[in-house]
N, C-alpha and C positions, 0 to 999 in steps of 0.2 A: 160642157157648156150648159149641160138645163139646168145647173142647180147656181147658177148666175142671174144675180138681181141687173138686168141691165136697162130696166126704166124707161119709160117714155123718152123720146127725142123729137127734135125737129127735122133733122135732116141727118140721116143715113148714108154714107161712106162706106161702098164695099169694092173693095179690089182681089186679084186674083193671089195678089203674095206682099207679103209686108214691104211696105214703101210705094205700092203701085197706086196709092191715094194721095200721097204728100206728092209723087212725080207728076200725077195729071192734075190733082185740085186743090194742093197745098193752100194757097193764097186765099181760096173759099173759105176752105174750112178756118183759116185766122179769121178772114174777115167779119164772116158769120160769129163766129166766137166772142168778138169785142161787137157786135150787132147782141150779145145776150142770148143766143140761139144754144139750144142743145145739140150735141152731137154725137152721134154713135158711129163707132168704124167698126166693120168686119173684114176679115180677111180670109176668105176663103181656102189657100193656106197657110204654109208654114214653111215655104221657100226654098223647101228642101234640097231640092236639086240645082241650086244655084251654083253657079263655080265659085261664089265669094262670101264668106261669112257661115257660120252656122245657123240650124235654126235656133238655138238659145241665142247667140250673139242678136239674130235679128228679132227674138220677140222683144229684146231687152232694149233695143233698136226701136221696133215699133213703140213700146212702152213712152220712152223718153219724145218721140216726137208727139205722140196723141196729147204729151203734158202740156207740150207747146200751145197750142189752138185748146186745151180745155175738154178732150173728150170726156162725155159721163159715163162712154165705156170701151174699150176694145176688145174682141172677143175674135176666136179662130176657130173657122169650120174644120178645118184639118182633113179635104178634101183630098189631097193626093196633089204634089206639085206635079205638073205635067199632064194629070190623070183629070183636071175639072172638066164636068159635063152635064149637062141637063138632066141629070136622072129622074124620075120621078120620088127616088130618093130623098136628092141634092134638092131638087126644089121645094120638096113638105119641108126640110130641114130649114131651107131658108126662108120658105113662106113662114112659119113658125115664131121665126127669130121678128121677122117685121110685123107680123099680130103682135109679140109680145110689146114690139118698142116702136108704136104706131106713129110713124114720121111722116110728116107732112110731105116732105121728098127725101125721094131713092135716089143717088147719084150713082153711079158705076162706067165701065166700059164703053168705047164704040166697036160695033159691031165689027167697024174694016180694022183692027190692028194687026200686028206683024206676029204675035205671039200666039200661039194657040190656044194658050187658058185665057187670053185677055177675049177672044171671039168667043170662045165657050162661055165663060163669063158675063159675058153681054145675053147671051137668051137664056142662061140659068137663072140673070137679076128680073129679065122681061117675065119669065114665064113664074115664079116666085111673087112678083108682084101681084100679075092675074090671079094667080092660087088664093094672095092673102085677101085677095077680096070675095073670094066665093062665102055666101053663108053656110050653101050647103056642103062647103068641104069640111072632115070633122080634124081640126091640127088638135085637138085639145085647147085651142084660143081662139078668142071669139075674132069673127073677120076685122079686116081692118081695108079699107080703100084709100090708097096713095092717093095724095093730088096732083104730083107731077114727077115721070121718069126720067133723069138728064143722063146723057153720053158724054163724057169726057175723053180727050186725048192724050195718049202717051209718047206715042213716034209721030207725028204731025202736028202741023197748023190746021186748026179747023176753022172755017168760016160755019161759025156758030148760028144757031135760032135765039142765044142768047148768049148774055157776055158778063162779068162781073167786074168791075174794076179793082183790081188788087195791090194799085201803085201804093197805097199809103202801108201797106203790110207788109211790101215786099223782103226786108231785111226779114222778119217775121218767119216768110214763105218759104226762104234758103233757110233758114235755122231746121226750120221742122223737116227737110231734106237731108243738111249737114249732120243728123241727129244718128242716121240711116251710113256711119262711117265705114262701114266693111264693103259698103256698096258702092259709096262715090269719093275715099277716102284711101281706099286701096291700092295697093301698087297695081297698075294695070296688066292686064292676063293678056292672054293672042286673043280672047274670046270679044274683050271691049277694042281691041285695034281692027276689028275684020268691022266695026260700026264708027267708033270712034274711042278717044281716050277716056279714061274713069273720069280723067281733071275738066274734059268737057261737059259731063253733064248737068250743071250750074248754067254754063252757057249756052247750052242748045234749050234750056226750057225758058230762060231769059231772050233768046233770040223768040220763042214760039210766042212767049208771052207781048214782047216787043209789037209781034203783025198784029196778033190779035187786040192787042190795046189801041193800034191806030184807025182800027175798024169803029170805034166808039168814041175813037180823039182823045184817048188816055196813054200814059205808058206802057203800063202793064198790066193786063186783064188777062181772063179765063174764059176759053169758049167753050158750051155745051148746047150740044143737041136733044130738042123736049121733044118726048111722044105724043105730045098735044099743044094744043095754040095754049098760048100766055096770053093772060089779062091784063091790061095796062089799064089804070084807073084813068091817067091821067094822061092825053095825047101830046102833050105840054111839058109835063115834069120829066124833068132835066135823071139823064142814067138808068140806074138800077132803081131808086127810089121811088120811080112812079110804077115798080112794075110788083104784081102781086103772083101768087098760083093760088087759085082757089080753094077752097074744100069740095068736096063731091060724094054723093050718099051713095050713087048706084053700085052694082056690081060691075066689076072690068074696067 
């Protein structure tokens, strides 16, 4: 990965294993995309230990879906499936990657998920951000200060701190899922029956999307949880359109 030009972004997409972005923030990331927004995924890993698909099947997988939404780059920590964790490591590595490709917002994980790399994942993104904004820490890149860190869901409905409407995108939002075929395209194993079937999972993130969109009076939206209060310019303006995240100069 250092010898990857991966550019300035807007907005930062990092999941624990390829697909874990299109499953919790599909619909963002198109929507952001046709908004003109830059975007960058990382995948911390490489999905190793999945029961379905290999990891070339899936980066090839990931590939195709980041084309969907317009990523300007996908990149793989190659952290160990199973094995992600806070190291101090793991997180120069990924403070690193966010100096280089200084995004306005980090989207990742909620803290409470079912999976073990998805909670590790969640204070490897928290504590990588803090890092990238130290000056005095030396990555070889100059600091960089996030404006805002959002939590997305995978296995739940979350009553969100904020919401996105994602109804006009949504044919969009299953494409860049359906892209991810060995995942949700598969003949089903005993491993998807002890949760549900492969052919469900279109519909359970369409059901998730469902509540959460009538929290806002839309169809279909995306809830995430912000590490800090949001600025709404306009106590008036109708959605997502009056709502801003700031820039901010301090350290942390």
């Amino acid at each position: 990965m250092s010898g990857e030009d991966l550019g300035e972004v807007d907005l930062l997409a990092i999941g624990a294993h390829p697909d874990d972005v299109e499953y919790g923030m599909g619909g963002t990331l198109v929507h952001h995309h046709h908004l003109g927004a830059r975007i960058g995924v990382v995948d911390l890993t490489r999905g190793e230990l999945g029961s379905k698909g290999t990891p070339q099947q899936r980066a090839a997988e990931a590939a195709a879906a980041a084309g969907i939404y317009g990523a300007a780059f996908r990149t793989c920590l190659d952290l160990g499936d199973g094995r992600v964790a806070p190291t101090d490591a793991a997180v120069h590595r990924l403070a690193a990657v966010i100096r280089r490709t200084r995004p306005r917002v980090v989207a990742s994980h909620l803290a409470e998920e079912r999976h073990p790399d998805h909670r590790a994942a969640h204070e490897l993104v928290r504590r990588a951000v803090f890092a990238a904004a130290l000056r005095t820490l030396d990555l070889g890149v100059a600091h960089h200060v996030v404006s805002a860190t959002l939590a997305f869901p995978t296995d739940r409905v979350l009553e969100g701190d904020l919401y996105v409407d994602v109804t006009a995108v949504w044919e969009e939002r299953l494409a860049a899922m359906r892209a991810f075929a060995s995942q949700f395209h598969a003949p089903t194993l005993d491993i998807d029956r002890r949760l549900y079937g492969t052919d469900d999972h279109l519909e359970l993130v369409a059901a998730r999307a469902r509540v959460q969109g009538q929290a806002i009076g839309v169809r279909y939206a995306e809830a995430f949880l912000a590490d800090r209060g949001v600025a709404v310019d306009d106590l008036l303006g109708s959605g997502t359109a009056g709502t801003t995240i700031g820039r901010h100069t301090e350290d942390g």
